[in-house]
C-alpha positions as CSV (number, residue, x, y, z in Angstrom):
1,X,-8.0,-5.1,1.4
2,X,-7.8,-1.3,0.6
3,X,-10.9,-0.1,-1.0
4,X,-12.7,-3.5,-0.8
5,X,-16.1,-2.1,-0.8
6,X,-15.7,0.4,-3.5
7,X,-13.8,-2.2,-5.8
8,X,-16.6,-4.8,-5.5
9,X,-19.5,-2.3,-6.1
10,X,-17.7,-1.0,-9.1
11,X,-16.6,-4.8,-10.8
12,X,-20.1,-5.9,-10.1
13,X,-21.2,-2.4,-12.1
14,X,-18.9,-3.1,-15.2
15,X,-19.5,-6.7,-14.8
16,X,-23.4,-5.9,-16.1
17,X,-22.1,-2.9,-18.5
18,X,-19.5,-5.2,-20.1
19,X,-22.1,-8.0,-21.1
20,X,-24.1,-5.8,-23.6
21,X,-23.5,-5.7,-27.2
22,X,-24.3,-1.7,-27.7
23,X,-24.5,1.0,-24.9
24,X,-27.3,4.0,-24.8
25,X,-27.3,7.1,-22.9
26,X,-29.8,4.7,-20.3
27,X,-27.0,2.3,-19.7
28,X,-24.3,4.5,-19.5
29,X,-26.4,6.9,-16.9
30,X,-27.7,4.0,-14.8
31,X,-23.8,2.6,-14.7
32,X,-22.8,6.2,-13.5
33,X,-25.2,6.3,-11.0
34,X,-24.0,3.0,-8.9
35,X,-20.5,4.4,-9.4
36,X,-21.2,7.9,-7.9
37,X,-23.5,6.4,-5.0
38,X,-20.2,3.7,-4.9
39,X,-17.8,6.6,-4.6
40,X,-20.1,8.5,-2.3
41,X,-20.4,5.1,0.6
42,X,-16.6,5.3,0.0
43,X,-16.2,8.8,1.9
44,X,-15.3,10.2,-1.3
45,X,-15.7,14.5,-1.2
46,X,-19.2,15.0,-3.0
47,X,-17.7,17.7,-5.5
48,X,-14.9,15.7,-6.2
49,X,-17.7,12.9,-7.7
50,X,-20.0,15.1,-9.2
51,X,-16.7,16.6,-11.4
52,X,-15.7,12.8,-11.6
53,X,-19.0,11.6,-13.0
54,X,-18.9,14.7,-15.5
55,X,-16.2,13.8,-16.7
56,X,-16.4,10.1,-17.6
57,X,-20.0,10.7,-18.7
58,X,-19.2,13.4,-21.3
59,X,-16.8,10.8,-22.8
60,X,-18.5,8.1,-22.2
61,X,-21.9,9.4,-24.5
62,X,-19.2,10.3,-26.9
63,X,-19.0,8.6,-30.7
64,X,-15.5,6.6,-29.6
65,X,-17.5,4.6,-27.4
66,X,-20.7,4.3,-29.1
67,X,-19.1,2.7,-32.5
68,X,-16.6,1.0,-30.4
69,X,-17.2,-3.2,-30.8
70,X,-16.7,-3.4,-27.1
71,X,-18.2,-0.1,-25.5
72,X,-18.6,-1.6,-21.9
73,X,-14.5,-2.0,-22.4
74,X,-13.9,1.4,-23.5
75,X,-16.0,2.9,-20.8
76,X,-14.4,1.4,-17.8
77,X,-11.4,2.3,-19.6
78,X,-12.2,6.0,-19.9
79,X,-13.1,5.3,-15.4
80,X,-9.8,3.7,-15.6
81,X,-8.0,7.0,-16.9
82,X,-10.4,9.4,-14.9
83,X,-9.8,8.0,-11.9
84,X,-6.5,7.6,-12.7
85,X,-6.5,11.6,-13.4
86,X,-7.9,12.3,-9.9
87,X,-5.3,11.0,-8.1
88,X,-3.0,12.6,-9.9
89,X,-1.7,10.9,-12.8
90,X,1.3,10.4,-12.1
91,X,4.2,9.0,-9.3
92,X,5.6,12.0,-7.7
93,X,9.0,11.4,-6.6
94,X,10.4,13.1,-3.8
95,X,12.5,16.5,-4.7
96,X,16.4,16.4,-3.5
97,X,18.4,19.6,-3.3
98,X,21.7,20.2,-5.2
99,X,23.4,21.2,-2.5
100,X,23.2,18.7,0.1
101,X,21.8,18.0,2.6
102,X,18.6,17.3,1.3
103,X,16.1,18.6,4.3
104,X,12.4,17.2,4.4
105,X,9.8,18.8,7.4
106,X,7.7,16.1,8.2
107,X,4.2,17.6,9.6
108,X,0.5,16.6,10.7
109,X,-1.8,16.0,13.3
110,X,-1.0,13.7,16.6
111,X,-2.0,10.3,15.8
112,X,-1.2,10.5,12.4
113,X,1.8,8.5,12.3
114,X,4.8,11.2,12.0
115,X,7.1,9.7,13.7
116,X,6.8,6.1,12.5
117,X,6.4,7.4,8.6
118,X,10.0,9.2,9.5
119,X,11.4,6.2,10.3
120,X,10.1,4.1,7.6
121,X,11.2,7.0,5.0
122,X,14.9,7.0,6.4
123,X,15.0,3.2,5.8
124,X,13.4,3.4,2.4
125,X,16.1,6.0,1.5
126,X,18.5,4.4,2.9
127,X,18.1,1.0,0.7
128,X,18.1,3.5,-2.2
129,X,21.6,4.5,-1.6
130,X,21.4,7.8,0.6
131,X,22.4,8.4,4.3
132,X,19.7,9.6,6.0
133,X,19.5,11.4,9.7
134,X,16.4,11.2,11.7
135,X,16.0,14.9,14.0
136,X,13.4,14.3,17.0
137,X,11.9,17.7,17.0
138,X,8.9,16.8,18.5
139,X,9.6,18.4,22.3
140,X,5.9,17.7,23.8
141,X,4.6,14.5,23.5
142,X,6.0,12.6,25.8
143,X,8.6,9.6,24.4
144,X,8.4,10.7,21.2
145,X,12.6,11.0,21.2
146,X,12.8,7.4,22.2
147,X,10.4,5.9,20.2
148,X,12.4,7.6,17.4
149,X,15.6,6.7,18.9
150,X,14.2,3.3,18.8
151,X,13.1,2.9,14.9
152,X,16.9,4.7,14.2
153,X,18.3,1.7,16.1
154,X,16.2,-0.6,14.3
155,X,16.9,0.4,10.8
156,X,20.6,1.5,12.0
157,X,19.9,5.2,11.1
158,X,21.8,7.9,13.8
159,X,19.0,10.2,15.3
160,X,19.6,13.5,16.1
161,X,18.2,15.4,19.4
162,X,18.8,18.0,22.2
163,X,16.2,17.7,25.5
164,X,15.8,21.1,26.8
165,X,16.0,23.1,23.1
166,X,13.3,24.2,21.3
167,X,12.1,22.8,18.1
168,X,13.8,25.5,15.9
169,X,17.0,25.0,17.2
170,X,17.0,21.7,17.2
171,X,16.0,21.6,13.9
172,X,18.6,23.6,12.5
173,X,20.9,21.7,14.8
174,X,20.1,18.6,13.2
175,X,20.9,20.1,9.4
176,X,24.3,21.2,10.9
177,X,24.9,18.3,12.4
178,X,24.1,16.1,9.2
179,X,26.7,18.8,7.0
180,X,29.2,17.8,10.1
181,X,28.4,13.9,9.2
182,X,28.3,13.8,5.6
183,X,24.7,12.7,5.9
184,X,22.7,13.4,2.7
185,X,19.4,13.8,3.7
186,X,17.8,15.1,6.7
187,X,14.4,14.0,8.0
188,X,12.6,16.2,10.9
189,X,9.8,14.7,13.0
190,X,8.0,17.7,13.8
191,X,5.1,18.0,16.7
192,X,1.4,17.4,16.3
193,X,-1.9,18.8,17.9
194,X,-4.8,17.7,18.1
195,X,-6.2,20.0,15.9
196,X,-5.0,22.3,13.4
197,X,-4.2,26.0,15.8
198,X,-2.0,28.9,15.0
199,X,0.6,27.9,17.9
200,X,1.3,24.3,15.4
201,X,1.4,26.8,12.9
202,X,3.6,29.2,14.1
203,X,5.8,26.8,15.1
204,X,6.0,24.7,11.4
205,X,6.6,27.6,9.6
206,X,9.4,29.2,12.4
207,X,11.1,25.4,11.4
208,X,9.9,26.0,7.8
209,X,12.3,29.3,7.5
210,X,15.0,27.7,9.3
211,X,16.0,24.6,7.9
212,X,14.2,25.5,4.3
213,X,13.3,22.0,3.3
214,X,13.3,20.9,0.2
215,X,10.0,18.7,0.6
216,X,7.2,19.9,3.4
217,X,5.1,16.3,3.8
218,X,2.3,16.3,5.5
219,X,1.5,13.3,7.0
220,X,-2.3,12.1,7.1
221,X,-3.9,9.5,8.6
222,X,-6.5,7.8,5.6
223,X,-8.4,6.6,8.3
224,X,-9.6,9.9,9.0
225,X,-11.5,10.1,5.3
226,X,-12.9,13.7,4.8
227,X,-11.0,14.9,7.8
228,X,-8.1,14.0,6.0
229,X,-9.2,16.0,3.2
230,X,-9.8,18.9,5.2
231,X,-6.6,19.1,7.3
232,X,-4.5,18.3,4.0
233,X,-6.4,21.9,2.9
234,X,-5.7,23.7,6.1
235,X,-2.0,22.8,5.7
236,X,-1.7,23.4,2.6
237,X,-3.3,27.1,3.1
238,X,-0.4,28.0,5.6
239,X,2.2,26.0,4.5
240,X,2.1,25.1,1.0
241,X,2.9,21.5,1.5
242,X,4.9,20.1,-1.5
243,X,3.4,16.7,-0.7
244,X,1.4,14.6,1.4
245,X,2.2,10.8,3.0
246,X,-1.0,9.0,3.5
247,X,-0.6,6.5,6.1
248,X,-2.9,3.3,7.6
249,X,-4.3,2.8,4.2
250,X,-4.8,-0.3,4.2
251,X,-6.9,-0.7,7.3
252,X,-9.3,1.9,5.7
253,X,-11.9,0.0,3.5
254,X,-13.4,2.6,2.0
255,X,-10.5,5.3,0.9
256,X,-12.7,8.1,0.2
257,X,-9.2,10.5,1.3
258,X,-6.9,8.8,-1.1
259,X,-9.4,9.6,-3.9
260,X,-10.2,13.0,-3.0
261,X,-7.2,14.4,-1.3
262,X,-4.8,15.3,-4.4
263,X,-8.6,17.1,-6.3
264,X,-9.4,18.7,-3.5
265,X,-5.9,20.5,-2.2
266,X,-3.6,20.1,-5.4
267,X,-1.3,18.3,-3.2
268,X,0.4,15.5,-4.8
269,X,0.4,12.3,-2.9
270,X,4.1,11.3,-3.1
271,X,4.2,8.0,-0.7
272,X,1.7,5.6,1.2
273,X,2.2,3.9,4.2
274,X,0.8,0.6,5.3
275,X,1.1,-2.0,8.1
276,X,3.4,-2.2,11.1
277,X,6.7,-3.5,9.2
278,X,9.3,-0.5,9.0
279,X,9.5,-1.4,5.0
280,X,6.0,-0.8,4.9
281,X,6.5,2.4,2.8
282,X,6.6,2.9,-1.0
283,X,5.8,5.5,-4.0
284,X,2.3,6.3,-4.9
285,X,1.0,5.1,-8.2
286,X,-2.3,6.2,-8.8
287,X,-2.7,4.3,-12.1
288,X,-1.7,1.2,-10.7
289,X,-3.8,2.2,-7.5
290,X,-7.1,2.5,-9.7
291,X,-6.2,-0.4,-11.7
292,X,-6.7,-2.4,-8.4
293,X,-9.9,-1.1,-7.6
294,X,-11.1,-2.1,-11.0
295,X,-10.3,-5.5,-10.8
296,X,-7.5,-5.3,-13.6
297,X,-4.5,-6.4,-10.3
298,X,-1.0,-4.4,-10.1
299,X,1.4,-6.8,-11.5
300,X,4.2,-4.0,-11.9
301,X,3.9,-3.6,-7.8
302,X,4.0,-7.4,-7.3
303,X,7.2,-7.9,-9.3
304,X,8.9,-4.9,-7.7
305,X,7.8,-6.7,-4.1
306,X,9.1,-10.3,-4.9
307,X,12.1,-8.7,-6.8
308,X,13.2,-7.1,-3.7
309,X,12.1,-9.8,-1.0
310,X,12.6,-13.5,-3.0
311,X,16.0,-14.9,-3.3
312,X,16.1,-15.4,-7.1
313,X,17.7,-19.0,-7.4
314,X,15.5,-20.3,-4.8
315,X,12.4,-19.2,-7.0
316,X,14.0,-20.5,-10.4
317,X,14.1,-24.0,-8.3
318,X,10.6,-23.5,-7.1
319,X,9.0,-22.8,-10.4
320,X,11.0,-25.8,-11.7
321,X,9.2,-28.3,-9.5
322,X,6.1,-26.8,-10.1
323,X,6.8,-27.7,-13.9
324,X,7.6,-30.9,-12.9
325,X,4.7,-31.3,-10.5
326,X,7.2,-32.1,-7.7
327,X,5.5,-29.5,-5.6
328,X,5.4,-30.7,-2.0
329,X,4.2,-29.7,1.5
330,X,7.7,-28.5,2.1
331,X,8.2,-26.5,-0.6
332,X,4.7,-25.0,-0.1
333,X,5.8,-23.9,3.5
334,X,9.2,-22.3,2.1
335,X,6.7,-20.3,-0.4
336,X,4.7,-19.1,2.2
337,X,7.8,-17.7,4.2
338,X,8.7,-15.7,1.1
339,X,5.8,-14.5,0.3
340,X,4.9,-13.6,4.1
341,X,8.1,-11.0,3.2
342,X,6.6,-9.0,0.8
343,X,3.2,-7.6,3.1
344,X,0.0,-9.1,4.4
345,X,-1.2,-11.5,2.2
346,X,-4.3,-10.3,1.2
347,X,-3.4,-7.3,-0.3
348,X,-0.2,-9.3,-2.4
349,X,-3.1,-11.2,-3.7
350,X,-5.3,-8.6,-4.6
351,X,-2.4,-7.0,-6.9
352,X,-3.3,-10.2,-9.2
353,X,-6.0,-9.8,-11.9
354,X,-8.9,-11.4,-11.7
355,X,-8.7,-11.3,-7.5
356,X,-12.5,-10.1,-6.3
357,X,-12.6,-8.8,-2.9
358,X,-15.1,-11.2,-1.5
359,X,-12.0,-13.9,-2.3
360,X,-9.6,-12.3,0.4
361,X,-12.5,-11.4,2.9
362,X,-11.1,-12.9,6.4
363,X,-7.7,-14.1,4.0
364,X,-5.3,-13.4,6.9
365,X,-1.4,-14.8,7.5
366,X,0.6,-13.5,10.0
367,X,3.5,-15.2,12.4
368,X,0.5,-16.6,14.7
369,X,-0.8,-18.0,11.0
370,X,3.0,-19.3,10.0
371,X,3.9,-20.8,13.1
372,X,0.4,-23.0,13.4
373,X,1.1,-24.1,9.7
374,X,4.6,-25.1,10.5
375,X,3.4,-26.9,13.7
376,X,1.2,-29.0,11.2
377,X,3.8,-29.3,8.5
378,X,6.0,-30.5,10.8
379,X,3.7,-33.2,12.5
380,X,3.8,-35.1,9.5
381,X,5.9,-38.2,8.1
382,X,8.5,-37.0,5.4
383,X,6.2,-39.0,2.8
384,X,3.0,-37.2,3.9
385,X,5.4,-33.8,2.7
386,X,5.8,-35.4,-0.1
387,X,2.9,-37.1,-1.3
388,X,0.0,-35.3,0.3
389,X,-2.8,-37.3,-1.0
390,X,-2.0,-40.1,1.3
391,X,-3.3,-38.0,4.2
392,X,-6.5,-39.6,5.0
393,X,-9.0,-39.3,7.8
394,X,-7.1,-41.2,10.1
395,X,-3.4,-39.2,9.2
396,X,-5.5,-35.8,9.9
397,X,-6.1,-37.0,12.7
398,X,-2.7,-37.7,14.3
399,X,-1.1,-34.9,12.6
400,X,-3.7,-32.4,14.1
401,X,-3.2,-33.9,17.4
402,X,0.9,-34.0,16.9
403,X,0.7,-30.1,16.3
404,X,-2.3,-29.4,19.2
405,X,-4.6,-28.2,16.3
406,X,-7.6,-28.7,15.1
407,X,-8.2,-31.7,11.9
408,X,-10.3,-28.8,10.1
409,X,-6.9,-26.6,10.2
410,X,-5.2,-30.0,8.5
411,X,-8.1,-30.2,5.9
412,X,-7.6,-26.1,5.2
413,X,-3.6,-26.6,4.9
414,X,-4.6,-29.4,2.4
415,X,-6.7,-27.0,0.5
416,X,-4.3,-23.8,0.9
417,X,-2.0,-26.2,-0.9
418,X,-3.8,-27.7,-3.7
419,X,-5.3,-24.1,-4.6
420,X,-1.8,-22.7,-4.1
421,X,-0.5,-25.2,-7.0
422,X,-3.4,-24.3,-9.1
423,X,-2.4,-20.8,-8.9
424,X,1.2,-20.9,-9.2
425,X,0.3,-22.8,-12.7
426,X,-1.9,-20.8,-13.8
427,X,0.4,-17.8,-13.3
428,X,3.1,-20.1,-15.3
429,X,1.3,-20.1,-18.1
430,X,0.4,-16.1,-18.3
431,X,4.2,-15.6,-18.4
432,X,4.4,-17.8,-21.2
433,X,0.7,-15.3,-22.8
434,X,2.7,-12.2,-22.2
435,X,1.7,-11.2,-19.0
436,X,4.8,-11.1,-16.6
437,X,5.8,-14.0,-14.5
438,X,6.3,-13.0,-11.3
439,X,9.6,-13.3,-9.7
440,X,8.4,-15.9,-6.8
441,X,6.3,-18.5,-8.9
């Protein structure tokens, strides 16, 4: 789960702060101080928490919180809105010109994930509408065409290169050829180094003159932490970047770049990347994004997920059996399909409120995961589907040995499935309380 360290650090923090009546300058200073050192073990840039903790402390000692009836709640709101702040506010959408087409330089490091994040970006333009064409300007490393060549076949984009040309002129080539095409939007994979020089340099802002792009994205690489931070800065120095694409953040537990990044540069963060899946792209929200670490879930994500992965009538019947109780093994399994749509599935549980991180610690399901729980599924009667609590010791037994597993993967599909129902009622009911229901349940 993104930020899984930092989140349970700071929910155990406001956990403690939330169960006193009144707060005094002691408690609020002691609750500051596991935050920073929290922020700090996350790879967050120093400066950037000391101007944080300023911040939230100033407000925090102030008379709103002090009279408040609930002053643990209004200071993790005032974190809530400062953290909120630091990562910029605000969604940044992505600029288009009004003269098509639309041209954004994709640039960064090698390794950071260019030329995959211009793939995923054509596709996520292209299911909004526009008619995206991918330019392989990247002439050194060696494949980098085809690999682009291949993610345009994949996601049915055309790709545009010319072996032998420099990057310049293929650049502009590509812009031409997109006027020629009727194509909307241009996207440029541009080469990397492994370090920032003036020959990359030279060469971006040659490109940069050419083609004038409406958006300059740097693409960084979360994993990288202050690196990140520091590249994002060199960049921005030479270029001025009108936004940056983080990229692998969810295999980065700690996310000190995400939090620092936009402070540090004044670089908005306009998209974030994540897992393999070409869809696997999406707008940054930094309110939503520090709701999560504070425990309080991302709802408005989830809905926007299910909404554009779940069939609609096949979730109405769902939820209708679950009503009913008529919830079965079968039913369970189509769930899991849907759901395996929208993203790994700890981080669609950790949008939910309530979710700690130590719940989705080793939480994995992938098509390994779905195939083994179909296998079991499967080895079972039609009324074993049905009515689970039949399955007894001896019915594990031949059901694990029907599939080749294991009778503690039975006992653990049993559970999924009970805790599964639980959940899906429980999440019932909050529609019904005002929070919304979510699209799949």
């Amino acid at each position: 789960m993104v930020f899984s360290a930092l989140s349970e650090k700071l929910q155990e923090t406001f956990r403690r702060l939330r169960g006193k009546g009144k707060l005094g300058e002691k408690d609020v200073d002691e609750a500051l101080r596991e935050v920073k050192l929290a922020l700090l073990e996350a790879d967050v840039n120093f400066r950037v928490v000391r101007n944080f903790i300023n911040r939230v402390r100033e407000r925090a000692i102030g008379q709103e919180v002090m009279d408040s009836l609930t002053p643990g709640q209004m200071v993790i709101k005032i974190v809530h809105q400062e953290l909120t702040k630091m990562m910029g506010e605000k969604a940044e959408k992505l600029k288009s010109s009004d003269r098509p087409p639309t041209v954004y330089l994709l640039a960064g490091l090698q390794g950071a994930g260019k030329t995959t994040t211009a793939g995923k970006l054509g596709g996520l333009l292209k299911n909004q509408g526009r008619r995206p064409l991918l330019v392989a300007a990247d002439v050194y490393r060696p494949a980098a065409v085809k690999q682009l060549e291949v993610l345009g076949q994949q996601l049915d984009l055309p790709v545009y290169s010319d072996s032998g040309r420099d990057p310049v002129t293929i650049a502009t080539g590509g812009v031409e050829k997109a006027r020629q095409t009727q194509r909307d939007v241009v996207i440029i994979d541009t080469a990397g180094r492994l370090h920032v020089d003036a020959e990359l340099m030279g060469e971006l802002a040659a490109i940069k003159e050419a083609v004038e792009p409406e958006e300059i994205l740097l693409v960084v690489d979360a994993m990288t932490g202050q690196d990140a931070v520091n590249v994002a800065r060199n960049f921005h120095e030479q270029l001025t970047l009108t936004g940056l694409i983080l990229t692998k953040l969810d295999s980065d537990t700690r996310g000190g770049a995400a939090l620092s990044i936009r402070e540090v540069t004044g670089c908005p963060i306009k998209l974030i990347g994540s897992g393999e899946k070409l869809d696997g792209i999406e707008v940054f929200h930094p309110e939503r994004l520090a709701s999560r670490i504070l425990g309080m879930g991302d709802v408005l994500t989830l809905i926007e997920k299910a909404e554009a992965n779940v069939e609609a009538e096949q979730a109405k019947a769902l939820f209708k059996k679950i009503q009913k109780d008529e919830f079965t093994l079968e039913d369970f399994l189509d769930q899991m399909r849907q759901v395996q749509k929208m993203g790994p599935l700890d981080q669609i549980l950790g949008m939910l409120p309530g979710i700690k991180p130590k719940q989705l610690q080793g939480l994995e399901f992938n098509e390994k995961s779905m195939k083994h729980l179909e296998a079991l599924i499967q080895s079972m009667t039609p009324e074993e589907r049905r009515t689970p609590q039949i399955i007894n010791a001896s019915r594990r037994r031949r059901i694990a040995k029907g599939a080749g597993r294991s009778v503690q993967e039975v006992n653990r599909l049993l559970s999924q499935f009970e805790q599964s129902k639980k959940m899906m009622k429980q999440l019932g009911k909050a529609g019904k309380g005002g929070l919304p229901k979510l699209p799949f349940w």
